[in-house]
N, C-alpha and C positions, 0 to 999 in steps of 0.2 A: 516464526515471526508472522504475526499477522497486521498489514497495515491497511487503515480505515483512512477514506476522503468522508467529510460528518458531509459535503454538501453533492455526496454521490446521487443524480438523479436518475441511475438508471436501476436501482435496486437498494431496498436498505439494510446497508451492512451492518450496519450495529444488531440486528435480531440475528442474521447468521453468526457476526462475533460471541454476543452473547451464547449461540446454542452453539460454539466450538470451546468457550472458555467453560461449559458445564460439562460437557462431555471429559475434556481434560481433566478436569478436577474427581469426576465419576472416577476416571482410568487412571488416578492418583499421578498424574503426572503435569497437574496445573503448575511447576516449577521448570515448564519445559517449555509456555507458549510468554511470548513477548507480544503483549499489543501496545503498538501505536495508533493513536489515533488524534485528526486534522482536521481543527474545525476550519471550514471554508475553502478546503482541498475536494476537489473531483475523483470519481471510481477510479480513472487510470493515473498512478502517480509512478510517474516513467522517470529514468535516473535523472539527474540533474541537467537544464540547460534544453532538454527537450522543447519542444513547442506545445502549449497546452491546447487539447484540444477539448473544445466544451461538446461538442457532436458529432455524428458518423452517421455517413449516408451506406447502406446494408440494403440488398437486393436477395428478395429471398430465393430459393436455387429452382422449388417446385413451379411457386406460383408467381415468378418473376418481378411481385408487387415489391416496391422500393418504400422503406422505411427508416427513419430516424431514429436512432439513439441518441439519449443525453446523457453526457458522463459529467456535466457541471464543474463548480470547480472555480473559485476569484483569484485570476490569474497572479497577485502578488502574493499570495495566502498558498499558493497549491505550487508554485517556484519555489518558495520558502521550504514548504513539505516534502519535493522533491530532495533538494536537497539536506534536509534533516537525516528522510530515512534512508537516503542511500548510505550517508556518513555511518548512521548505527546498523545499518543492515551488513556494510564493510565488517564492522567489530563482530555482532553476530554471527557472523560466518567463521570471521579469524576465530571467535573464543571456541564454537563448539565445533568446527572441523581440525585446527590445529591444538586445543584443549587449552590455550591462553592467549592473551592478549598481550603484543606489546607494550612497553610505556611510547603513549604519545602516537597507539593505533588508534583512540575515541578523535583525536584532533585532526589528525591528517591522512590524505588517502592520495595516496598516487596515482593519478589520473593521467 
């Protein structure tokens, strides 16, 4: 499962999605990747209920210079997104680790 934030500003994920979803399909196995993808969700879409974090302060290790990340992201658009993908990412897991899904695993998740 691949999941995409479209307002990712620290990299853009839709060229890597793209160059994952051609490789799979190359290695006949495009029947095996799930994308989602959020428009006005951030890089990090952490499980539900998280706190969004639009930046990150990074101290590099050699040369001790301190620099910003921006992981972007409209805080009621990327809460939304959160919890979307956890809900299908739940089912995802149930269908291809235990080989089906219950009725009424897509709607609720034991938390």
């Amino acid at each position: 499962m691949l999941i995409i934030g479209e307002d990712d500003q620290n990299w853009c994920p839709c060229e890597s999605a793209i160059d994952m979803k051609a490789m799979m399909e190359r290695a006949g196995n495009s029947h095996l990747l799930t994308v989602l993808s959020y428009p006005n969700a951030g890089h990090l879409i952490e499980p539900p209920y998280m706190p969004h974090t639009r930046s990150s302060l990074f101290k590099d290790v050699i040369s001790h210079q301190k620099f910003m990340v921006l992981w972007g992201g409209q805080t009621l658009e990327h809460s939304r997104a959160q919890e979307d993908a956890w809900r299908k990412l739940l089912v995802f897991l149930r269908k291809n680790l235990y080989g089906d899904v219950k009725t009424g695993a897509s709607l609720v998740s034991n938390l």
